[in-house]
C-alpha positions as CSV (number, residue, x, y, z in Angstrom):
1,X,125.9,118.7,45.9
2,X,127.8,121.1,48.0
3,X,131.0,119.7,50.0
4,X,131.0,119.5,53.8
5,X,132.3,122.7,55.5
6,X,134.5,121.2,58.2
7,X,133.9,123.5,61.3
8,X,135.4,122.3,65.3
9,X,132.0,121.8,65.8
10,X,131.4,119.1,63.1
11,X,134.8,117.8,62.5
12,X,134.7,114.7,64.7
13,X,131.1,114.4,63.8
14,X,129.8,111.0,63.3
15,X,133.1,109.2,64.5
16,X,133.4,107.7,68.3
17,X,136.2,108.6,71.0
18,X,137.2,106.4,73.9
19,X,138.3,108.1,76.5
20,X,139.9,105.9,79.7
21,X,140.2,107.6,82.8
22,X,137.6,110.2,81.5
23,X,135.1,110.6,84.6
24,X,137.5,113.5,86.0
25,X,140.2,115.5,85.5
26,X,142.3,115.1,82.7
27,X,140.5,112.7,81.1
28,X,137.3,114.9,81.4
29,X,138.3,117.7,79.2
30,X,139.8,115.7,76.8
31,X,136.4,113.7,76.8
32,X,134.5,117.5,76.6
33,X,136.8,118.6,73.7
34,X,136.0,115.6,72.1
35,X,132.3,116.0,72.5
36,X,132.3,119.4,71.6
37,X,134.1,118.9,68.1
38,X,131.2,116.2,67.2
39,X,132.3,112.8,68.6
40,X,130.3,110.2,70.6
41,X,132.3,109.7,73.4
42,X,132.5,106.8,75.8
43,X,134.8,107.3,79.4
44,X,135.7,104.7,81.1
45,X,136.5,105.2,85.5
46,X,138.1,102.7,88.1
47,X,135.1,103.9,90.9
48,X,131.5,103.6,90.6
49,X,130.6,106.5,92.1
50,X,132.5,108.6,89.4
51,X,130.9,106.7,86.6
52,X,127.5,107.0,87.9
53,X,128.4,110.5,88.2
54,X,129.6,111.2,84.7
55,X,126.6,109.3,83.8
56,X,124.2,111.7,85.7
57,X,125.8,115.0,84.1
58,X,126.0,113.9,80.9
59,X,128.2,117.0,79.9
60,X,129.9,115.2,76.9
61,X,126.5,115.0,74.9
62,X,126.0,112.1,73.8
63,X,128.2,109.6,75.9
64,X,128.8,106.8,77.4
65,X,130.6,106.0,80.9
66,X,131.7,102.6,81.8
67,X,133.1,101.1,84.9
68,X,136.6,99.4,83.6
69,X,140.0,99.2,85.2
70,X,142.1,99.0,82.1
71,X,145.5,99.4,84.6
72,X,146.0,95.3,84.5
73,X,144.8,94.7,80.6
């Protein structure tokens, strides 16, 4: 059997990435970068309307967003 070529595009592959604050900015491209080397990625936002956004664009592939205020945990 051959070995795995490890490529950006694979290397995360098969392994999840949370992401808090990923529905914008920041967070966002780290959450893309992510998604683009392979990763399943689940964001997390402190509004609704940002989660439901992320949810509607789905630009990490495949993602989840959640609604969670981690700032008090």
């Amino acid at each position: 059997m051959e070995p795995i070529k490890r490529t950006f595009s694979n290397f995360l592959h098969g392994r999840t990435a949370l992401v808090t604050g990923g529905t914008s900015g920041i967070g966002a491209a780290i959450g893309r970068g992510l998604a683009a080397a392979g990763a399943r990625v689940t964001v997390t936002g402190v509004s609704e309307p940002e989660v439901e956004s992320a949810k509607m664009h789905d630009e990490f592939g495949d993602q989840r967003a959640v609604l969670l205020d981690v700032r008090d945990a």
